[in-house]
N, C-alpha and C positions, 0 to 999 in steps of 0.2 A: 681542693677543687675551687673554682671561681665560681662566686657566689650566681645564684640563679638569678638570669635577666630578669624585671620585671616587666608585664605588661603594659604597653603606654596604651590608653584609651584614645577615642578619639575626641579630641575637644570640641566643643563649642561654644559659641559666643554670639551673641544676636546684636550689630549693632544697623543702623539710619542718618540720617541725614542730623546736623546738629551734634546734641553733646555726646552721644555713643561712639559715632563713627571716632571721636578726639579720644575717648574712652581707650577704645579700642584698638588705635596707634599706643597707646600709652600700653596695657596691656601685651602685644604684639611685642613693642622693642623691648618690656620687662622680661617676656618671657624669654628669647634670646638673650637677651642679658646675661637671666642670673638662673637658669635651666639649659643650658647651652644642648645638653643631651637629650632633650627631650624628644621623641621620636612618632608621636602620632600626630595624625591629621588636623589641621585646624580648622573647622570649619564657622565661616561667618556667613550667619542665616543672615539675608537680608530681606526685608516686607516688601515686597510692589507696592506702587500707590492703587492698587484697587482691592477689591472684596472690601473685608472692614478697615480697610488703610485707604479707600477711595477719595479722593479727593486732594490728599496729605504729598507732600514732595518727599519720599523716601529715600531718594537715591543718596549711598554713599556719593561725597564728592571726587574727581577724578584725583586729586593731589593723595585726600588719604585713602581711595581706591588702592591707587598707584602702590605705595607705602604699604599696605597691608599686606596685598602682594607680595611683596619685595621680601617681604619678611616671612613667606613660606605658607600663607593663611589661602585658604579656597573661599569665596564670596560665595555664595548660593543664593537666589532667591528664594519665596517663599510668597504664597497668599496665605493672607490671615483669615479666615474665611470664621471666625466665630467672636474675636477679643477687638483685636485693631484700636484703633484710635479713643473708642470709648474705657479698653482697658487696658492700657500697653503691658504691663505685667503678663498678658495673657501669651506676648511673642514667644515666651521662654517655654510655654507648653505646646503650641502650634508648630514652635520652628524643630520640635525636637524631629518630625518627618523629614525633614534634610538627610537626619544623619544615616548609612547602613544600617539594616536590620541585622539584631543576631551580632554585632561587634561592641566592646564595653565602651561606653562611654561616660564622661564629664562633665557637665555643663559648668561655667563662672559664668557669674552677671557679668558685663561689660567693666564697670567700676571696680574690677578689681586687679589689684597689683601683686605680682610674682614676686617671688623676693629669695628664693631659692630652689633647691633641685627636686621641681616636679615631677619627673622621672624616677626619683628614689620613694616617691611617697607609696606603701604597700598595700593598695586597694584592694577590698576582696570585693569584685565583681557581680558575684553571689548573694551576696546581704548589703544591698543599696544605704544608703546614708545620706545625711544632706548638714551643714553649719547649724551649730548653736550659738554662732554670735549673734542673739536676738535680747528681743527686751520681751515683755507680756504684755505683746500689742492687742492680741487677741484669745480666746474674746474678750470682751466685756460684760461680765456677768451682771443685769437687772438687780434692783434693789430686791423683790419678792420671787425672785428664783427665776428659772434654775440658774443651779453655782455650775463653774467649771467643770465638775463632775458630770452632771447632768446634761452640758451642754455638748459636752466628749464624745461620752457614750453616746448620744442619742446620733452621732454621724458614723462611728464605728457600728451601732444598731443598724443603720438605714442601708450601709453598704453589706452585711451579711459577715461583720469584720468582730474576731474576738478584741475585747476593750483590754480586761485584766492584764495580761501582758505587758501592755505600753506603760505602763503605771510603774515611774520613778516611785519607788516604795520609802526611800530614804527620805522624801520630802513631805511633809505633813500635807493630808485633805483639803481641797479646797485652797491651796498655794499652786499658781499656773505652772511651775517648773516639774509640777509631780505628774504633769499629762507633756506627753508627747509632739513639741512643738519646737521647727524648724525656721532658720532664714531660709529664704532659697536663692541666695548668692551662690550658693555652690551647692549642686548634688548630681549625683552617680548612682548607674545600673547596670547591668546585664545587656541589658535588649532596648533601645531606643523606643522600637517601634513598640511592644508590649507598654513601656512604660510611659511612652508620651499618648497612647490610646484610651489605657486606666483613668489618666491624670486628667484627659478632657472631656471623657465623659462626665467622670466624677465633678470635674469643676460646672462642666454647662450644669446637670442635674441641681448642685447648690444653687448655682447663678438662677436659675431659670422656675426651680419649683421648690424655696428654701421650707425646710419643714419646722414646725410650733416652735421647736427650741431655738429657733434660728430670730425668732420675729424681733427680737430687739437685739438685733447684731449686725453691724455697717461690715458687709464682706468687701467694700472696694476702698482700699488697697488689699486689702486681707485673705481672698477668695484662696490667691495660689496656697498662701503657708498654710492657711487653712487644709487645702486635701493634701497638701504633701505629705503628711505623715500618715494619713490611709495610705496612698497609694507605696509610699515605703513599706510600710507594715503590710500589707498584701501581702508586698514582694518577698518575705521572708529578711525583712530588713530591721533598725531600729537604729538608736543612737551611736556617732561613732565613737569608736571604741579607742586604745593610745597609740595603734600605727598611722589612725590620720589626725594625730596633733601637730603637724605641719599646716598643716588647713587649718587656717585661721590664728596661726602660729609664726613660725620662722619659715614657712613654704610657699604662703599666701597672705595677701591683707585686701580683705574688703572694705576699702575707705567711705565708699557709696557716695561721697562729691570731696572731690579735693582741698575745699577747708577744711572739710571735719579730717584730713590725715594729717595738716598742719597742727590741728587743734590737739588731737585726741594719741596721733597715733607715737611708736614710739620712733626715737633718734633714729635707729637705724632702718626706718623704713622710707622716712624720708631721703637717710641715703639712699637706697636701693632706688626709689623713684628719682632721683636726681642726677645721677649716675646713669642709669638706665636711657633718659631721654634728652643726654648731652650729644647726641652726633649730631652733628648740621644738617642732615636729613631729615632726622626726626624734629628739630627744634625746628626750621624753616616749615612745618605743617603746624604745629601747634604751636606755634606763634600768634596764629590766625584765632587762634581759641581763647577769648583775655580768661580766662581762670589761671591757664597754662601761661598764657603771658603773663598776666601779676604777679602770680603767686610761685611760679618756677623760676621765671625766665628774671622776671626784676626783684626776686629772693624777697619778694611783699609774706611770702608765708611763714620764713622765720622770723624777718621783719616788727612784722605787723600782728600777726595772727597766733603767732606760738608763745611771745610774751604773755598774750589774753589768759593763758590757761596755764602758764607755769607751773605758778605757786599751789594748785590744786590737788590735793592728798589721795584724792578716788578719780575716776570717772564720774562725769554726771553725765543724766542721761541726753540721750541724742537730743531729745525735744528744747531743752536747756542751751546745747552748745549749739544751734540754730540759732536760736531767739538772740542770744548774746553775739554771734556771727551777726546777723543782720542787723542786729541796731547800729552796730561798731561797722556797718559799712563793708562787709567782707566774706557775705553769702554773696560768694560769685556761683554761678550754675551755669 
């Protein structure tokens, strides 16, 4: 018998005017690329300039309008109507209202690159998920308490959520990796509308009225990874498990700015981006972009930027390959 289709979600992707919309052509012709089969919706939430984006020039531009199009993607608007400009992180929970209710979906951040078959990767729908390629950004537990622990439970308390469960057991107490904590470059549900409802209530309620355990804890940038693993673990969700190790794998790479994939990422992922954004259509838009000009188009990222970190035996962390990108002249954004 031929194996069972799998379901394609429908995607989404939030890009704007600036470096998403460039993001987002790049995205766009990976995923044709090196997904060729891939069969559900794309949809690209775009912000208005009003509600909380009031003021701000949002519009995709017409070239990579044009181009995203082309490549089979639906633009949508959206008003931001609680995050905007004060917390752009907030688009990826706002915009999730674009998508059909009741149809599974996908979300990738903008910055991230396809690199093979999307369409094979075996979601289960049912038990949402979201990347662990993170570092222990958050929190930051105070010198006289409370630890990690303390800090957990007390949001898993406040939303009506059992804590025990989430608890990596194989990780010693009081080590961030043993409590239940997401990027949210990528994650996946059931129900958009259920899950982008949970996610903003839950996020205004921290934002807006953070409780005792919260008082020495900076949520901005932090707010979204912060609820995401409530509102997963709601869902009947948790970490994912070895049918999406494609995700963040050989399926997907979340670079999150295009030095650090020079820097950091491996050989064949720079192929797949290089490869990916050689047709003349694609390269004539993101020409205009000098990151994509530098570091693609005049090969400044093998160049320049991949010698920097050669000889390096681990990963260091992100904070590190910043600091040593900008001094050396080569935090393009």
């Amino acid at each position: 018998m031929p194996p069972r289709k799998l379901t394609q979600p429908n995607l989404l992707i939030v890009a704007q005017a600036g470096r998403l919309e460039f993001e987002a052509v790049i995205l766009m012709a990976s995923l044709r690329a090196h997904a060729p089969d891939f069969t559900g919706t794309v949809f690209i939430a775009e912000p208005t300039p009003d509600g909380a984006w009031s003021g701000h020039d949002t519009a995709i531009s017409d070239p990579c309008r044009q181009l995203l199009t082309d490549f089979g993607a639906m633009i949508v608007p959206f008003t931001a109507r609680h995050f905007g400009a004060s917390y752009p992180q907030g688009n990826k929970i706002e915009a999730l209202s674009v998508l059909p209710a009741g149809k599974p979906f996908l979300f990738l951040d903008t910055d991230t690159l396809i690199t093979g078959p999307l369409d094979r990767v075996r979601f289960d729908f049912a038990r949402p998920s979201a990347s662990m390629r993170r570092e222990g950004t958050w929190p930051k537990p105070p010198l006289y308490g409370p630890g990690y622990h303390g800090i957990w439970q007390s949001l898993y308390d406040r939303f009506g959520l059992s804590f025990a469960p989430t608890l990596d057991l194989s990780q010693p107490d009081e080590h961030w990796e043993r409590y239940l904590y997401f990027n949210a470059g990528w994650f996946f549900g059931s129900d958009p509308a259920e899950f982008g409802q949970r996610f903003l209530a839950w996020a205004l309620a921290l934002r807006d009225s953070p409780h005792d355990a919260l008082a020495c804890q900076v949520m901005d940038p932090w707010l979204d990874q912060a609820v995401l693993p409530l509102v997963i673990h709601s869902l009947g969700g948790g970490r994912p498990g070895p049918a999406l190790d494609g995700l963040d794998g050989d399926v997907t790479c979340h670079y999150r700015r295009l030095p650090l994939l020079y820097a950091r990422d491996p050989e064949a992922v720079i192929t797949a981006l290089e490869d990916a954004v050689a047709a003349r259509e694609v390269k004539r838009v993101l020409r205009e972009w000098e990151p994509a000009r530098k570091l693609i188009y005049q090969d400044k990222g093998r160049q320049k930027v991949r010698p920097i970190f050669a000889d390096r035996p681990t990963p260091a962390p992100e904070k590190m390959i910043r600091n040593q990108l900008k001094a050396r002249g080569w935090w393009l954004v």
